[in-house]
C-alpha positions as CSV (number, residue, x, y, z in Angstrom):
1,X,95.6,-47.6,79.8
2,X,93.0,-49.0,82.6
3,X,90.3,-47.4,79.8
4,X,91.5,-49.5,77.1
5,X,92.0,-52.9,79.2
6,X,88.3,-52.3,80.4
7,X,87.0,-51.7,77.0
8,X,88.9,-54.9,75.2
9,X,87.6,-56.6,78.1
10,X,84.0,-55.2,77.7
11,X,83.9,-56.4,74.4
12,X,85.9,-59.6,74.8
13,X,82.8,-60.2,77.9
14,X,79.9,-59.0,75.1
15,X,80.7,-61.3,72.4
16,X,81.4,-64.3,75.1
17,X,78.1,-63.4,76.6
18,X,76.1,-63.6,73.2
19,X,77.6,-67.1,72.2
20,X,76.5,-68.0,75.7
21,X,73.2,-66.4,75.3
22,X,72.5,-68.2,71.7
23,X,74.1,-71.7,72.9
24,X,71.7,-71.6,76.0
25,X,68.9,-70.4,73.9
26,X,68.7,-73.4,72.5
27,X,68.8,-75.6,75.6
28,X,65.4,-75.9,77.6
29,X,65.1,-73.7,80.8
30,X,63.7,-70.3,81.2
31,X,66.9,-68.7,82.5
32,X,69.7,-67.1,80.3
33,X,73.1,-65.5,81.1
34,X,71.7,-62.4,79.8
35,X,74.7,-59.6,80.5
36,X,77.6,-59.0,82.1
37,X,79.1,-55.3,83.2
38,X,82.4,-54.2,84.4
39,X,81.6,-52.0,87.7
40,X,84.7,-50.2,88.6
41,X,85.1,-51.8,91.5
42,X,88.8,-50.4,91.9
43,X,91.0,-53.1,93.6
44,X,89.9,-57.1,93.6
45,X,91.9,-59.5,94.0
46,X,89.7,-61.6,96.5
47,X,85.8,-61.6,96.0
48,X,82.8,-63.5,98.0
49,X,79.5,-63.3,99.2
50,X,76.8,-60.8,97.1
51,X,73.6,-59.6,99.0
52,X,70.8,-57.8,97.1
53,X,69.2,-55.3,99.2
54,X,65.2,-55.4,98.4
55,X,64.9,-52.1,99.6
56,X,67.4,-49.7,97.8
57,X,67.3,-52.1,94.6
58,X,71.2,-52.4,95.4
59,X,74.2,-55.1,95.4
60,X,76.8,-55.5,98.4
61,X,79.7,-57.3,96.9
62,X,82.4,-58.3,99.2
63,X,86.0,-57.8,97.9
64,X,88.4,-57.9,100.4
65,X,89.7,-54.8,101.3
66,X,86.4,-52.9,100.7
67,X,82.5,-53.8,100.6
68,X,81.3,-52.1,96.4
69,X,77.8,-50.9,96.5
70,X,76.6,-51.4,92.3
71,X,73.1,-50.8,90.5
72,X,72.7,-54.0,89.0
73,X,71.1,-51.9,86.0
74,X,73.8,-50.1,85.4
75,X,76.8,-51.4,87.1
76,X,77.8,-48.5,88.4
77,X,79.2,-48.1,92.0
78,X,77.4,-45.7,94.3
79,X,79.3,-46.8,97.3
80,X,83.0,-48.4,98.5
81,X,82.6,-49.4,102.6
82,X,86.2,-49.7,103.3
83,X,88.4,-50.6,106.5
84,X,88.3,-54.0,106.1
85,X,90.9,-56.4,106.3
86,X,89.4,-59.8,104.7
87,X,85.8,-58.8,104.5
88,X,83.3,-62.0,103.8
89,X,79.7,-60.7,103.9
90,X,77.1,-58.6,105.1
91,X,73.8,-58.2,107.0
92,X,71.2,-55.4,106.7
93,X,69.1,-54.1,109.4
94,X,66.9,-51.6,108.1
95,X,65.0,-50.8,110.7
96,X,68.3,-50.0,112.6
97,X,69.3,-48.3,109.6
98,X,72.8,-50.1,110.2
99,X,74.7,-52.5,107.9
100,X,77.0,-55.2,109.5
101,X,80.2,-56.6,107.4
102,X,82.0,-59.8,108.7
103,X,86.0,-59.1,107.9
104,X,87.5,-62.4,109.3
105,X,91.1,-61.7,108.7
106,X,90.5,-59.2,111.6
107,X,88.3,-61.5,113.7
108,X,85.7,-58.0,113.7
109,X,82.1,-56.8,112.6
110,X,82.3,-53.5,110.6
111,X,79.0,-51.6,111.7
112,X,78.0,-49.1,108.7
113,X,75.0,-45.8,108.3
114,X,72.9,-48.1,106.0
115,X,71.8,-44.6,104.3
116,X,75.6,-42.9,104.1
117,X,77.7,-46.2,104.1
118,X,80.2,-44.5,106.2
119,X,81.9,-46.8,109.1
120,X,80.3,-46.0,112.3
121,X,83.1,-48.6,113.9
122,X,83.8,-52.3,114.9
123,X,82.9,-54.8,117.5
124,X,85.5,-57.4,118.1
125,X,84.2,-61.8,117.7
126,X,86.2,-64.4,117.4
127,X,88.2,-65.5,114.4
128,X,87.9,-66.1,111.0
129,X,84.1,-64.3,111.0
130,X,82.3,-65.2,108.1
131,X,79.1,-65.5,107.2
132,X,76.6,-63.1,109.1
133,X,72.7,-62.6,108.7
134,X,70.1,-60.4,110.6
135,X,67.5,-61.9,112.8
136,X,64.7,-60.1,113.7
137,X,62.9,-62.2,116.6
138,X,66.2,-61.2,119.2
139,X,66.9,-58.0,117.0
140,X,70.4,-59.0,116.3
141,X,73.3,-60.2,113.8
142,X,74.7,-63.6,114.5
143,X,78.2,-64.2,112.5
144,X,79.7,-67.6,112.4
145,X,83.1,-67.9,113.1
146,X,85.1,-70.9,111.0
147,X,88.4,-71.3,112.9
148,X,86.8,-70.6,116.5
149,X,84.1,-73.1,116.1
150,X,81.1,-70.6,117.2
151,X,78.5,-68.0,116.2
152,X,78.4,-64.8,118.1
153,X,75.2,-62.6,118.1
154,X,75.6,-58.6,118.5
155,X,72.8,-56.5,119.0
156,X,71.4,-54.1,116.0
157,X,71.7,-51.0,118.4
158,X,75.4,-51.6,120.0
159,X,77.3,-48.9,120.9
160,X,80.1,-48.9,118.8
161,X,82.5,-46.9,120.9
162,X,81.9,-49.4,124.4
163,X,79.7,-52.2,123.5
164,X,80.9,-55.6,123.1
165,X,79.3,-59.0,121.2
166,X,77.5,-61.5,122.9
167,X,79.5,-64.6,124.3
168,X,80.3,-66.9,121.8
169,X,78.2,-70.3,121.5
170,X,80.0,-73.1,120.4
171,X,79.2,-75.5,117.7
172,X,81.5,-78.6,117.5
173,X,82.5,-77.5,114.2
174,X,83.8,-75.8,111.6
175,X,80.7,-73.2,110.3
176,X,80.5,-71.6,107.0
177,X,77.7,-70.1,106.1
178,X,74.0,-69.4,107.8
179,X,70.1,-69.0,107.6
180,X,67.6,-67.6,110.3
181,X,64.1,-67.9,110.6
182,X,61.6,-67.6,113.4
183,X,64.6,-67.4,116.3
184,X,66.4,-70.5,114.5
185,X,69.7,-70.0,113.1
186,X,70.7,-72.7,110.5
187,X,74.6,-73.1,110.1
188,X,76.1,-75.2,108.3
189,X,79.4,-77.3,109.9
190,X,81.7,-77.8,106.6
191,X,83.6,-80.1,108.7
192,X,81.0,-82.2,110.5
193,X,78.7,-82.8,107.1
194,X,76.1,-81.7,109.4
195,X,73.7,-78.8,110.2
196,X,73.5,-77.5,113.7
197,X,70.6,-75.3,114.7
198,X,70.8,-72.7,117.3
199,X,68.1,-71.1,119.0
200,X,68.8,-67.1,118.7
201,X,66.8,-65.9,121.9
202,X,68.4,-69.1,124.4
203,X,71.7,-68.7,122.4
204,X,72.0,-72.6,122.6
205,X,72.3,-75.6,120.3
206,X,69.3,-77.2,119.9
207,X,69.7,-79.8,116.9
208,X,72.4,-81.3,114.4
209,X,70.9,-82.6,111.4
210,X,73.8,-84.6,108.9
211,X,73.5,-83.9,105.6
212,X,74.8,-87.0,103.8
213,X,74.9,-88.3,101.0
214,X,76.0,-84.6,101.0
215,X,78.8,-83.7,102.5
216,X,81.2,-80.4,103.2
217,X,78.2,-78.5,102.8
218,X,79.2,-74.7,102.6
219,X,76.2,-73.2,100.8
220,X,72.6,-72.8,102.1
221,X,69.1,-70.6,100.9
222,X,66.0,-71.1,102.7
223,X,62.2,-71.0,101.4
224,X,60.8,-69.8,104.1
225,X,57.2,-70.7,103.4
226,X,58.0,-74.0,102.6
227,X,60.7,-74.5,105.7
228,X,63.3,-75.8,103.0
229,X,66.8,-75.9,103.6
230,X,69.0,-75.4,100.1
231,X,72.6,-76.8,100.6
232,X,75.4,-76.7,98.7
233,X,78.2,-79.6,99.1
234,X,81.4,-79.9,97.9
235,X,82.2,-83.5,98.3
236,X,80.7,-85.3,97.2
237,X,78.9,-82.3,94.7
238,X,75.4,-82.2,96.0
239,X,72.3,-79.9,96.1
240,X,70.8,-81.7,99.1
241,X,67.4,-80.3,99.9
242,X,66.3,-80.3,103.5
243,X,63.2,-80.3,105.6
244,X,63.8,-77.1,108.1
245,X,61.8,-78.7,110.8
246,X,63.3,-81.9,111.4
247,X,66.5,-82.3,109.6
248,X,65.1,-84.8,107.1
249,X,66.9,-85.0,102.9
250,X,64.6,-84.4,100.6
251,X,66.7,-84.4,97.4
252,X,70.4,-84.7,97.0
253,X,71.2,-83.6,93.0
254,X,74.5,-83.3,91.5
255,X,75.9,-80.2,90.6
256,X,79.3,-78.6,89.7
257,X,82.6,-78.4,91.7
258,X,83.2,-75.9,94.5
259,X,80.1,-74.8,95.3
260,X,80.3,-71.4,97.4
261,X,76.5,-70.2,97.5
262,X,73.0,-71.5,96.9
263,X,69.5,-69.4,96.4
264,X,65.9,-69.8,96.9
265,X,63.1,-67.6,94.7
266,X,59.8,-68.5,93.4
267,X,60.1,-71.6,93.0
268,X,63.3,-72.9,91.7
269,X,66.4,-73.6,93.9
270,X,70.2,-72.5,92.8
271,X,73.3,-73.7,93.3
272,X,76.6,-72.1,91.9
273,X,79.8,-73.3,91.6
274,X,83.5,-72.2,90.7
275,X,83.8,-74.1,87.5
276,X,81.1,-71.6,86.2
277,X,78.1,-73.1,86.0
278,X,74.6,-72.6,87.6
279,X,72.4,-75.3,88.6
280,X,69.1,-74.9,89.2
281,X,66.4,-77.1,90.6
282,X,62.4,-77.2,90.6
283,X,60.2,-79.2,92.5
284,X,58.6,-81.3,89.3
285,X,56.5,-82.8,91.3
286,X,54.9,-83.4,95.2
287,X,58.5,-84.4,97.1
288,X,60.7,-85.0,94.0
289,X,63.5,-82.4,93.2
290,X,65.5,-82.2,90.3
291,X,67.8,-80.3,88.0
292,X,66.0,-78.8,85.2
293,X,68.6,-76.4,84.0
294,X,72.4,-75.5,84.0
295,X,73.7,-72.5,82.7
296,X,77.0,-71.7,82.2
297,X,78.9,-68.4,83.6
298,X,82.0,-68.1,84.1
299,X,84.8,-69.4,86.1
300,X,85.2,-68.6,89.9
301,X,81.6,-67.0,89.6
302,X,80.8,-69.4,92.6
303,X,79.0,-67.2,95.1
304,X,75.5,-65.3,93.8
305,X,72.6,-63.0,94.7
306,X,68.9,-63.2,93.6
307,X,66.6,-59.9,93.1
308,X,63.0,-61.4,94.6
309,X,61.0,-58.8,92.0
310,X,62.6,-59.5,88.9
311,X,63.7,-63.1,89.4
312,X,67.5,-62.0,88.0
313,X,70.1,-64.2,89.5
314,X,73.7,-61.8,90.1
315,X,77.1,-63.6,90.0
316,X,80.4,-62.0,90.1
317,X,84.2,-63.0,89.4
318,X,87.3,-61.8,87.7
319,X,89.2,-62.9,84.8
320,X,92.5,-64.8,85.7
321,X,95.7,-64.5,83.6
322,X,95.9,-68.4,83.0
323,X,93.1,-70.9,82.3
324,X,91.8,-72.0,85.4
325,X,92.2,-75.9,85.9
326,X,90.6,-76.7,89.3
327,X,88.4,-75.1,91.6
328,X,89.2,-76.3,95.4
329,X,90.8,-73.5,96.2
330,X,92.0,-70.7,94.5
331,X,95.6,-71.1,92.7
332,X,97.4,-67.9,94.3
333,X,100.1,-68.0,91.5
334,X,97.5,-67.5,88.9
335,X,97.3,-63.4,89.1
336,X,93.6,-62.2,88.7
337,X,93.7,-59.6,85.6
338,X,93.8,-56.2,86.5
339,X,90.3,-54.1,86.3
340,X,88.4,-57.5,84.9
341,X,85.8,-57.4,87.5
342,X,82.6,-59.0,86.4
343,X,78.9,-58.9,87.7
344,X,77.0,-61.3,85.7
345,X,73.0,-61.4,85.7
346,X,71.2,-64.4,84.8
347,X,68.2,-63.4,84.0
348,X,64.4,-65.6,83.5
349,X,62.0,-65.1,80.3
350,X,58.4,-66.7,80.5
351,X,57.0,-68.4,83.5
């Protein structure tokens, strides 16, 4: 039975994806919703932030109960990091050779082998743990913590039997999501409509920048040759584009409802959003940003990953058993589908 539902739903997906595919062929834009696969993911009823991993060519997808481990090329899952209760995302540190996985229900980081994927254990921070990213100047993971206000930083080489997280620092705020560079950590306050920088050797709050006329920014990417912030808001619907060294909006750009991640490669700047759609923005010219493409995907495909080498753009989502009407927050009396997991690559042709 779970064969057959995958394969009417493969093919269902295939001939979706080649309208798509010929209805976008004719718009202008070099990217196209080029395929969608069906890893067997096993159960995934909750899904959230993707990271590609550069150096194994591999996706993390959070769902839940579980971190999957795909081959984008061939969907299939090589890995399933378990233990979680509510898992959000993950951070890499290679040269740790440890993985990090943010599972907020249990107010914990999961510390993984980054080689075997098995658990090595967990390190107890505050609530509600969300988004998490590496930061190579103090050599640790900082994780942001939504209901406590505060992002915690735990060193790459903790003992996971008897060492503990750093104190908490406190925001002011509500965070959701983050971005490091040179010993600055980026978070954005959802709450506040404002981004607070934190500096990750001192541990201490050293800016808030607002984002209007952006606002309930959850979403950010960073270029970090450029020192561009990318943030996505949910009211009012924005791509605002920041200056990273002085808090100053470059570009604020409409986009679609319930934005839950943004990207940065080569160039062109993505925001994508719950009501299945991908926006994505160029610089056309010296300090004006706009939207030069929008893609559709599919619904509740709001949080993505980019592959730096080959430009491809990963979503992921599941189908629902009734149409989906709004995208604030998810409708838990619309059941997700049974084994209709969904990885979605958008990929670019030309320059």
């Amino acid at each position: 039975m779970k064969n057959t539902i995958r394969a009417t739903l493969a093919l269902s997906l295939a001939l979706a994806a080649s309208s798509l595919a010929l209805a976008q062929a004719a718009s202008s834009g070099p990217y196209r919703l080029s395929n969608i696969a069906l890893p067997d993911v096993g159960v995934a009823k909750y899904w959230d932030y993707l990271r590609f991993d550069e150096d194994s060519g591999q996706l993390f997808a959070a769902l839940g109960s579980h971190m999957a481990v795909i081959n984008p090329e061939n969907g299939k899952v090589t890995a399933n990091i378990g233990e979680a209760v509510r898992n959000h995302g993950v951070a890499l540190a290679p040269a740790a050779g440890r993985g990090f996985i943010s599972d907020g229900d249990a107010g914990a980081v999961i510390v993984f082998d980054l080689k075997t994927h098995a658990v090595l254990g967990k390190i107890k921070v505050e609530e509600d743990a969300d988004g998490i990213q590496f930061d190579p100047v103090s050599n640790k993971v900082w994780v942001v913590s939504g209901d406590a206000a505060s992002v915690t930083g735990i060193d790459v080489n903790v003992d996971v039997n008897s060492g503990k997280a750093d104190t908490p620092v406190a925001l002011g705020g509500k965070p959701e999501y983050l971005q490091i560079d040179g010993g600055k950590a980026y978070i954005n306050l959802t709450d506040k409509n404002e981004v607070v920088v934190v500096d990750t050797v001192a541990g201490k709050v050293t800016a808030r920048w607002p984002v209007a006329p952006g606002g309930a920014n959850t979403a950010m990417a960073i270029d970090r040759e450029h020192h561009r912030l990318f943030l996505g808001c949910r009211k009012p619907q924005k791509l605002v584009v920041m200056d990273a060294t002085n808090g100053a909006v470059l570009a604020a750009l409409d986009i679609g409802e319930g934005c839950d991640a943004t990207g940065y490669d080569d160039g062109y700047a993505f925001a994508s959003t719950r009501d299945g759609h991908l926006s994505i923005a160029q610089e056309t010219s010296a300090g004006k940003w706009e939207i030069v493409q929008t893609v559709t995907t599919r619904p509740w495909s709001g949080t993505m990953a980019v592959d730096p080498k080959t430009h491809a753009v990963y979503l992921h989502t599941c189908e629902f058993e009734r149409p989906l009407t709004a995208f604030g927050k998810l409708d838990k009396t619309n059941p997700v589908k049974p084994n209709s997991y969904m990885l979605l690559a958008v990929t670019r042709t030309g320059n």
